[in-house]
C-alpha positions as CSV (number, residue, x, y, z in Angstrom):
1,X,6.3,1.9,-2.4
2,X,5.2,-0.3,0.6
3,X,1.2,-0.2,1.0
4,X,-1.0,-1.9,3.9
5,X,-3.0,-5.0,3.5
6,X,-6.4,-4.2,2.2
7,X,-8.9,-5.3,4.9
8,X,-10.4,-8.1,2.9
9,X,-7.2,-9.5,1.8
10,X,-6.8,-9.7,6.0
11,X,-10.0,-11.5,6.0
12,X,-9.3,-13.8,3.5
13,X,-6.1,-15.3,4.9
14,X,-7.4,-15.1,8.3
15,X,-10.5,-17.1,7.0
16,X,-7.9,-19.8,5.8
17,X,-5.7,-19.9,8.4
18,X,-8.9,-21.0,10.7
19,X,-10.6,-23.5,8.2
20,X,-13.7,-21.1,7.7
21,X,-14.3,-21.8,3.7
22,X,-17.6,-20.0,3.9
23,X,-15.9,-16.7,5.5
24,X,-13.1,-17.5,2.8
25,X,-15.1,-17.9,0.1
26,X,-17.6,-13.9,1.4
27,X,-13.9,-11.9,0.6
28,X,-15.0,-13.2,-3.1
29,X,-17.3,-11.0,-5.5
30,X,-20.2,-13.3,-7.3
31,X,-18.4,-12.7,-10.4
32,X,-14.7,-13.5,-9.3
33,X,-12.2,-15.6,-10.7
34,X,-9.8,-18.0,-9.2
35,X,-6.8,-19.7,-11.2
36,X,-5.4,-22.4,-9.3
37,X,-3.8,-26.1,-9.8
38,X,-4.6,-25.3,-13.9
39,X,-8.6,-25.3,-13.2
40,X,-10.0,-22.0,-13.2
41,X,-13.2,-21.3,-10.3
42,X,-15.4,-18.6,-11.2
43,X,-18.6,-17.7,-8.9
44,X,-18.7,-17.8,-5.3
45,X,-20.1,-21.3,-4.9
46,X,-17.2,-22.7,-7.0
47,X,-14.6,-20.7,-5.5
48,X,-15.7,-21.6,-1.8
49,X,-16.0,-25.6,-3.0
50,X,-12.3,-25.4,-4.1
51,X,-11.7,-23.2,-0.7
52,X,-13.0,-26.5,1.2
53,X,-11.1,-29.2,-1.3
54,X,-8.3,-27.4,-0.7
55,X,-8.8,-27.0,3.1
56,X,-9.6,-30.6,3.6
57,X,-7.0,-31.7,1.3
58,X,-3.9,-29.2,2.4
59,X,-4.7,-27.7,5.8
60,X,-3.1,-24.6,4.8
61,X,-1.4,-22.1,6.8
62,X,-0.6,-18.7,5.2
63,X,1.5,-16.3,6.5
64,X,2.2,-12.6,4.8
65,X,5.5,-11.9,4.4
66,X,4.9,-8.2,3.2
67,X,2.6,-6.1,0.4
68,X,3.7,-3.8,-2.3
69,X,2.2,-1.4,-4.7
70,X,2.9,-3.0,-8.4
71,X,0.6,0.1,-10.1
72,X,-2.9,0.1,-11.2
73,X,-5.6,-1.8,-12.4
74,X,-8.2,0.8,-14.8
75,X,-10.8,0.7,-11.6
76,X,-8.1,-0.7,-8.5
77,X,-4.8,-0.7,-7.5
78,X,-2.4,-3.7,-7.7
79,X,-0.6,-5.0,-5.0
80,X,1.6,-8.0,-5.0
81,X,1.5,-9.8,-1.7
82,X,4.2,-12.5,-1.4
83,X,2.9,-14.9,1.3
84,X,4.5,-18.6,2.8
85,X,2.4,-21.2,2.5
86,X,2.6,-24.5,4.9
87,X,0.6,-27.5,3.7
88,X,-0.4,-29.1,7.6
89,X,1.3,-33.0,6.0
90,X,4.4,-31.0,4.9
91,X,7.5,-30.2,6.9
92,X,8.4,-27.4,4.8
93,X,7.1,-24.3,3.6
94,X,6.8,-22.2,-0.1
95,X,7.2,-18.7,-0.9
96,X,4.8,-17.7,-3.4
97,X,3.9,-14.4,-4.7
């Protein structure tokens, strides 16, 4: 079942798209958790320092490709929202989900 973007999830990749870490790193709860490159972020301060490491280093671009409902979380809903992701050095682009 196909579901629109939640609002922040819009903000967030927005946010990336123009190099704003700090409006990035706002879509975050104080208590959130990022996985990425096999280091975990939790907090918003560490979360927006890897937003801006990761800026700098990757100029991202971040297009969504589409958003479905994959059931339910015990207090939210789970979407998964495959995306394609352009590095700004890169000629190519990833699909990742």
């Amino acid at each position: 079942m196909k579901t629109s973007l939640p609002q922040v999830l819009s903000d967030y990749y927005a946010a990336v798209n123009d190099g704003r870490t700090d409006d990035a790193a706002a879509c975050f709860t104080a208590d959130a958790l990022v996985h990425d490159e096999s280091q975990d972020r939790q907090g918003q301060e560490a979360i927006r320092a890897w937003i801006a490491e990761t800026t700098q280093k990757y100029h991202p671009q971040v297009e969504i490709i589409g958003i479905q409902e994959a059931g339910g979380g015990h207090w939210w809903p789970r979407a998964v929202c495959p995306v394609r992701f352009r590095a700004a050095q890169c000629s190519s682009s990833i699909r990742l989900r």
